[in-house]
N, C-alpha and C positions, 0 to 999 in steps of 0.2 A: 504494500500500500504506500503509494504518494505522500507524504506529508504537504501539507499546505503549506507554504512561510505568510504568515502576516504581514505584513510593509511596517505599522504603525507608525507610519509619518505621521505629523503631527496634522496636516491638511487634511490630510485623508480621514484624518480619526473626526475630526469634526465636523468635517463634511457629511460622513455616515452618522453618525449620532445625532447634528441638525435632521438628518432625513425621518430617521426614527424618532424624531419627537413630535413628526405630522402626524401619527398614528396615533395618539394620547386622545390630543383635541380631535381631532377628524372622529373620531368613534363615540364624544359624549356629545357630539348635533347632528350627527347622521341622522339620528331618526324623526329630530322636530318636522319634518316636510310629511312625516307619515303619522303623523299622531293623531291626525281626525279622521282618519280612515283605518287605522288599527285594528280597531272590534270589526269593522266589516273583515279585513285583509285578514284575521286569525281566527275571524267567526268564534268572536269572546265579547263578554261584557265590557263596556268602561272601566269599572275598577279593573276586572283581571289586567286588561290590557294596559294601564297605566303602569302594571310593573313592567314591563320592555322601555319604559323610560328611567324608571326607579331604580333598578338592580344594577345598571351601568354605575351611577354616583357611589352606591352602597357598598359594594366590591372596590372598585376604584380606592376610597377612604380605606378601607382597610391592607388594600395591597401596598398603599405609600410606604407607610414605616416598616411594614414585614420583608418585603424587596429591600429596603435600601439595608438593614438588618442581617437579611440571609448573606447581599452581595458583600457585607464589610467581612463576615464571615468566612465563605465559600467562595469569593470571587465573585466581583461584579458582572465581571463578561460573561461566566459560566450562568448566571440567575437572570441576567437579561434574555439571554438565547432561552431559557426555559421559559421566561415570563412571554417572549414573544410565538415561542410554539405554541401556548397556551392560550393567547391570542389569535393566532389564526386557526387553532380547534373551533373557537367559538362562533370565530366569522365565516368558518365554513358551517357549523351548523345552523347558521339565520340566515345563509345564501340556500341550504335546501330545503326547508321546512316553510310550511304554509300552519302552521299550529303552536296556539301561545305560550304553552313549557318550555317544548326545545327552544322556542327564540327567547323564553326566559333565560335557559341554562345559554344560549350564545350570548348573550347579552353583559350575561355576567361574568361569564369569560374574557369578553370584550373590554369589561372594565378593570380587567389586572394591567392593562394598557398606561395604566397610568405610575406605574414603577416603575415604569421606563425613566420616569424625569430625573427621582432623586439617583439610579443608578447612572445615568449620561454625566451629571455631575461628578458624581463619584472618581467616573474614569476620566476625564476632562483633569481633574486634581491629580491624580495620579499619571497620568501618562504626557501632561503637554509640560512643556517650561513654564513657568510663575508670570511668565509675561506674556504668556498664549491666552491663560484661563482667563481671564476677566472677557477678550474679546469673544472665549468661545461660547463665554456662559452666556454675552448678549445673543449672539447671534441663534442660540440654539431659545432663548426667551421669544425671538423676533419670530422665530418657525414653531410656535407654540404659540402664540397669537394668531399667524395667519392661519394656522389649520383650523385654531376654533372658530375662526371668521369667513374661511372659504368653505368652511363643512356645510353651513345650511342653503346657501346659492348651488354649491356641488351637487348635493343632494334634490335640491328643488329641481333640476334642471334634470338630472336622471330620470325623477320620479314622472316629470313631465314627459321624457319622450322613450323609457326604455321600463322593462320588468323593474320592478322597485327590487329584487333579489339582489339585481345589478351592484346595489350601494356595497354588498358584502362582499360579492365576488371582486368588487375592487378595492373592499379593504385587504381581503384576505392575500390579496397579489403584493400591496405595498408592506405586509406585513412578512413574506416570503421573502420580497428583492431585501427589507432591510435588515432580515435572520442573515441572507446570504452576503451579507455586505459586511455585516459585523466578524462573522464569521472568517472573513478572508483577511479585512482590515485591518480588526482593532485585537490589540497584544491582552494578554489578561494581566488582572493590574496585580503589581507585587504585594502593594498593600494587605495584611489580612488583620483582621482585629481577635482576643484572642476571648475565648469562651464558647456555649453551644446554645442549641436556639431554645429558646423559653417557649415551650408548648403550653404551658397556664397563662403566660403572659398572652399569647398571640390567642387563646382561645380568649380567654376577659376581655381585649382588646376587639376582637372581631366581634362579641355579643355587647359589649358596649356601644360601641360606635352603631351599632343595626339599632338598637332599641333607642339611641340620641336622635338618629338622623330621619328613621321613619317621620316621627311624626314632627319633623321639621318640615319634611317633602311632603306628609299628606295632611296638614295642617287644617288645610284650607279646606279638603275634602269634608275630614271626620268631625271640623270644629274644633278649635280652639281650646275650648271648656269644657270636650265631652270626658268621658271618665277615660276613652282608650287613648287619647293624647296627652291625658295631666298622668298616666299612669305607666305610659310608655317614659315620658318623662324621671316620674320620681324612680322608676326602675334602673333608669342610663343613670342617675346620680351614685346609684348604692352599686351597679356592678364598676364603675370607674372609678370610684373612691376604693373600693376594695383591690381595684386592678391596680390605683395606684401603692397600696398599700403591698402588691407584691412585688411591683418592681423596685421599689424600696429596698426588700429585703432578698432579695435572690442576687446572685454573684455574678450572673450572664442576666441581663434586662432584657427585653427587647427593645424598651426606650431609654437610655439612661435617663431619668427625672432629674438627677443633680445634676448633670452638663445642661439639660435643655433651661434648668432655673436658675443658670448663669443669665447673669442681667442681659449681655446683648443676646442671648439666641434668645430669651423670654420675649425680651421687648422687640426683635424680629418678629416672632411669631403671631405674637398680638394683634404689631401692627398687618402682618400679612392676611389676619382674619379680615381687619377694616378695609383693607385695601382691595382683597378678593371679593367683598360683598359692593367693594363702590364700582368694581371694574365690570361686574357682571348687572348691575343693573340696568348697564346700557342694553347690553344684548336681550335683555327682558323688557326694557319698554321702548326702543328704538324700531323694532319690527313691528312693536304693535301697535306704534304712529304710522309707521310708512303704508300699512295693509288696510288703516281703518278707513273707511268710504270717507269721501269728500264729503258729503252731507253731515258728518259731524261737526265740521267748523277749522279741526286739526287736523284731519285726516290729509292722505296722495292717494287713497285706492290702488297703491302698488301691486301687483303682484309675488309670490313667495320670492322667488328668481329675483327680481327685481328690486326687490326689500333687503334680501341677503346679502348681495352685490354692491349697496348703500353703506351697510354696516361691516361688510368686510375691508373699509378704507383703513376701521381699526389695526386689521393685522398686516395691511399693507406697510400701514406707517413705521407701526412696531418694528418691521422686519428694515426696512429703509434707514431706520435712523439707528440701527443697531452699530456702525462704528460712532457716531456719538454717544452713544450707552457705553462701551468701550472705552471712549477716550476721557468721558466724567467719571465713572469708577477709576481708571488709571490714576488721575488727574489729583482728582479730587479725594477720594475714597466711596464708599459702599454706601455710609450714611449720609453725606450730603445729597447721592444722589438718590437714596429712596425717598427723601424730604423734597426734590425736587419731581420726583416722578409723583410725588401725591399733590402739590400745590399743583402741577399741572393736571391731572387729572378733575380737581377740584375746580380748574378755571374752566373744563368743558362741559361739566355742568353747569357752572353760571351760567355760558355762554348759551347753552342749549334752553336753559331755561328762562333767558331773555329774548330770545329769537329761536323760534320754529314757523316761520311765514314761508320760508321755501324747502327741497329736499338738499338744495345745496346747505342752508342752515342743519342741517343733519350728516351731511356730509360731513364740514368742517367739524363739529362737534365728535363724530368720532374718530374723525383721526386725531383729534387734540388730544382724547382721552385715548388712543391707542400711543399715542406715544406715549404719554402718563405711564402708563403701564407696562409699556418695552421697558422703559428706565427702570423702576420700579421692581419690575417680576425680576429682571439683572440684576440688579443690586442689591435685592436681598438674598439672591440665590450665590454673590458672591460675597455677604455677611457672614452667612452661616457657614459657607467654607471655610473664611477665614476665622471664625472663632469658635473648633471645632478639632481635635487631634486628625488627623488624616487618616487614621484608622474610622473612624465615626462618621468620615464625609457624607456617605451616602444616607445611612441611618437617618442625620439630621437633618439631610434636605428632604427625606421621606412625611419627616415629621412636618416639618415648612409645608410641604405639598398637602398635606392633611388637612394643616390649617386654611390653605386657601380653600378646601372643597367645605372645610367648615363654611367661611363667609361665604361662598357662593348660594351653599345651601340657605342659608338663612337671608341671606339677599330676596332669594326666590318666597320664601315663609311671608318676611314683613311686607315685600313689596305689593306680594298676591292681595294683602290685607288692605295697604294703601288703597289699592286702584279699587276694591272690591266696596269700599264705603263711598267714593266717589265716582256715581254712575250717573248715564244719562237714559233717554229714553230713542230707541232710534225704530222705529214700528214697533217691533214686537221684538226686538235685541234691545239689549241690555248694554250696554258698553261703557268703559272708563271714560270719566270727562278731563278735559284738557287740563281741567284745577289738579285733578287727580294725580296728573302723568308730570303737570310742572312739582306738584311737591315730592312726588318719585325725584326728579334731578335736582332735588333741595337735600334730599336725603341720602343721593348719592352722594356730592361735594360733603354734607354733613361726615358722611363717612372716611372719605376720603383726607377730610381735617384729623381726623380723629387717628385715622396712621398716620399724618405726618407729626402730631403730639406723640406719639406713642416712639416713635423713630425717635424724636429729640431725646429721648433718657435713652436711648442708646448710648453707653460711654464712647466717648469721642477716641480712645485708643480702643485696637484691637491686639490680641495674638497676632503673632506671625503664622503664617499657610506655613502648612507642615509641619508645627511643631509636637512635639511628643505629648503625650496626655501629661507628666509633670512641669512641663512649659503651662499648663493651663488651672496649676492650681493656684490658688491664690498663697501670697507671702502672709506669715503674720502679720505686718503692718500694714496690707494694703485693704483698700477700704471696702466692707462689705458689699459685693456684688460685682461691683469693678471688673475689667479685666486685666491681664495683664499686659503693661504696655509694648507696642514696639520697640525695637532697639537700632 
């Protein structure tokens, strides 16, 4: 047998792993273009059928910190290739199936796709010079944007003229070229962190986060108030306090809680929740401007294609402006520019919500806020690497990636809420009124403030990239929380 050689140039490795990071995002909005036709398309009820959108987020959240976990342990490269075969089982099962289980189980499959991020980081750390990472990590932010931005016009436009199966068989392909890419490219990284995998941990962990995030997703459905939402509730409190309580005390974590309650990666994470809830709000009420009839007053009567296409200038920007994301990290550092990606993010919501008279007003607005969040998504993903043992890289941005699906989630929760008390009367539809949708982009910037305060207690030094886990303990003398300075 042949051995393969790897090149692991450093072009080349990032070139492949920006690829692989289309597959994340492209896979949680693939299906918005088929969600009002569902129940027909799997001859299922509504609810049933709402989990083919639900179990994607749900799996996802739990795959983040477990991937970047297994990979600090076993090899990132080796747990990427597994996370990616595992991904196209899935999408080959929702490309053949016309029935709501199996496209449940592809679906769920579909959303271990999203361990890909913190492990691309991981090996970005590991395999490029110190002076590669910052631009690899924008560049691969920029192609995580655009895939979440071109998934729903992608999709619209399939759904419009070919088998809607189509959307999987062509994930299933990009998900093959970039197992074969990595495969041949990228070297496996030397790094290994040392311990075994906490099977308590990862189970508490995966029943927590299912019993927190349900009923943030189905909120809106089951009510607010009802018993199975304040109970789903009080139950994610008592299994994650308990789960906290065993990472605590076991020797191998699956998240370390004291490195993550180090002041900068805490106050990253935080801010990453407010930041993922302002970033996502666009994409939740930007298409449901552009598609609502002119007779509401705000409305363009876009079509799906056409709406999607509008909101994808977001990931256009992102991807565009990725050597300025690069050269303000270099520059600058990590936090001035996550405080920069949130005031700008914040300014596209004023923006949007002093002016929506034309789609060009729509336009600008999200590329404003797409670049907000090229910066932003970079710079905190090259925070947490820098204040973080290199053994840990992945694990932590696992956990970083959690939080963002956190605020997303709950984005989608409050915002449902928002729009849902602010209705008009349009025949016999029901629909959000424009007061509605302007305090939607009040409450986006509201948010969006709210990471750029939270960034500010980031301590203004960090760790050095690379340094050993006792580079990152704290001296007696130095001040609680702190980290330790550069040298």
């Amino acid at each position: 047998m042949i051995a393969v050689k790897r090149s692991g140039s450093p072009s080349a490795v990032v070139a492949v792993l920006a690829l692989t990071s289309l597959l994340p995002s492209l896979l949680q909005t693939l299906t918005i273009p088929l969600i009002p036709n569902l129940p027909v398309l799997l001859n299922a009820s509504p609810t049933d059928a709402s989990w083919v959108v639900t179990i994607t987020p749900l799996t996802g959240a739990i795959a983040t910190p477990v991937s970047g976990r297994l990979g600090d342990l076993f090899g990132k490269r080796r747990v990427l290739l597994l996370t990616l075969a595992a991904v196209i089982v899935g999408t080959v099962i929702s490309a053949v199936t016309d029935s709501l289980w199996p496209m449940v189980i592809g679906r769920g499959l579909q959303g271990l796709a999203l361990g890909v991020i913190p492990l691309a980081f991981g090996l970005f750390r590991d395999q490029l010079p110190p002076r590669r990472i910052g631009g690899a990590i924008a560049l691969m932010s920029g192609t995580l944007g655009l895939g979440g931005a071109m998934g729903i016009p992608l999709a619209g436009l399939i759904v419009e003229h070919f088998d809607w199966h189509v959307l999987f068989w062509g994930s299933a392909g990009l998900g093959l070229l970039s197992a074969l890419l990595i495969a041949l490219v990228v070297p496996e990284s030397p790094q290994r962190a040392e311990g075994r995998v906490d099977v308590v941990g990862t189970i508490g962990l995966t029943v927590g986060l299912i019993v927190l995030l349900l009923p943030i997703v189905n909120g809106g459905q089951w009510g607010w108030g009802s018993t199975r939402t304040l109970g789903f509730g009080a139950a994610a409190i008592v299994v994650l306090l308990a789960w906290a309580r065993h990472q605590l005390r076991v020797d191998s974590p699956l998240v370390d809680l004291r490195l993550s309650a180090r002041r900068p990666v805490l106050m990253a994470n935080l801010a990453t929740v407010a930041t993922g809830f302002a970033i996502f709000a666009m994409f939740f009420a930007f298409p449901q401007i552009l598609q609502a009839p002119t007779a509401t007053g705000y409305g363009f009567g876009q079509s799906l294609v056409r709406s999607g296409l509008v909101v994808a200038t977001n990931g256009v920007v992102a991807l565009l402006l990725t050597p300025v994301a690069a050269r303000l990290i270099t520059r600058y550092g990590p936090r001035p520019a996550m405080m920069l990606g949130a005031v700008v993010i914040a300014a596209g919501y004023i923006f949007v919500a002093l002016r929506t008279d034309s789609i060009t007003d729509i336009v600008i607005a999200s590329g404003i806020i797409g670049a907000g969040a090229g910066i932003s998504t970079a710079a905190t993903a090259q925070l947490i690497t820098d204040a973080v043992p290199a053994t840990d890289t992945a694990s932590a941005n696992g956990v970083n990636t959690l939080m963002r699906q956190v605020g997303i989630a709950t984005s989608t929760a409050v915002l449902t809420v928002v729009l849902a008390h602010t209705t008009i009367s349009l025949g016999s539809a029901t629909l959000p009124s424009e007061e509605g949708f302007r305090t939607t982009f009040i409450v986006g910037a509201a948010a969006a403030i709210v990471g750029l305060l939270l960034t500010a207690l980031i301590p203004t030094r960090t760790p050095v990239s690379g340094g050993s886990a006792e580079q990152y303990s704290k001296p007696a003398d130095a001040p609680a929380g702190d980290a330790i300075p550069q040298r």
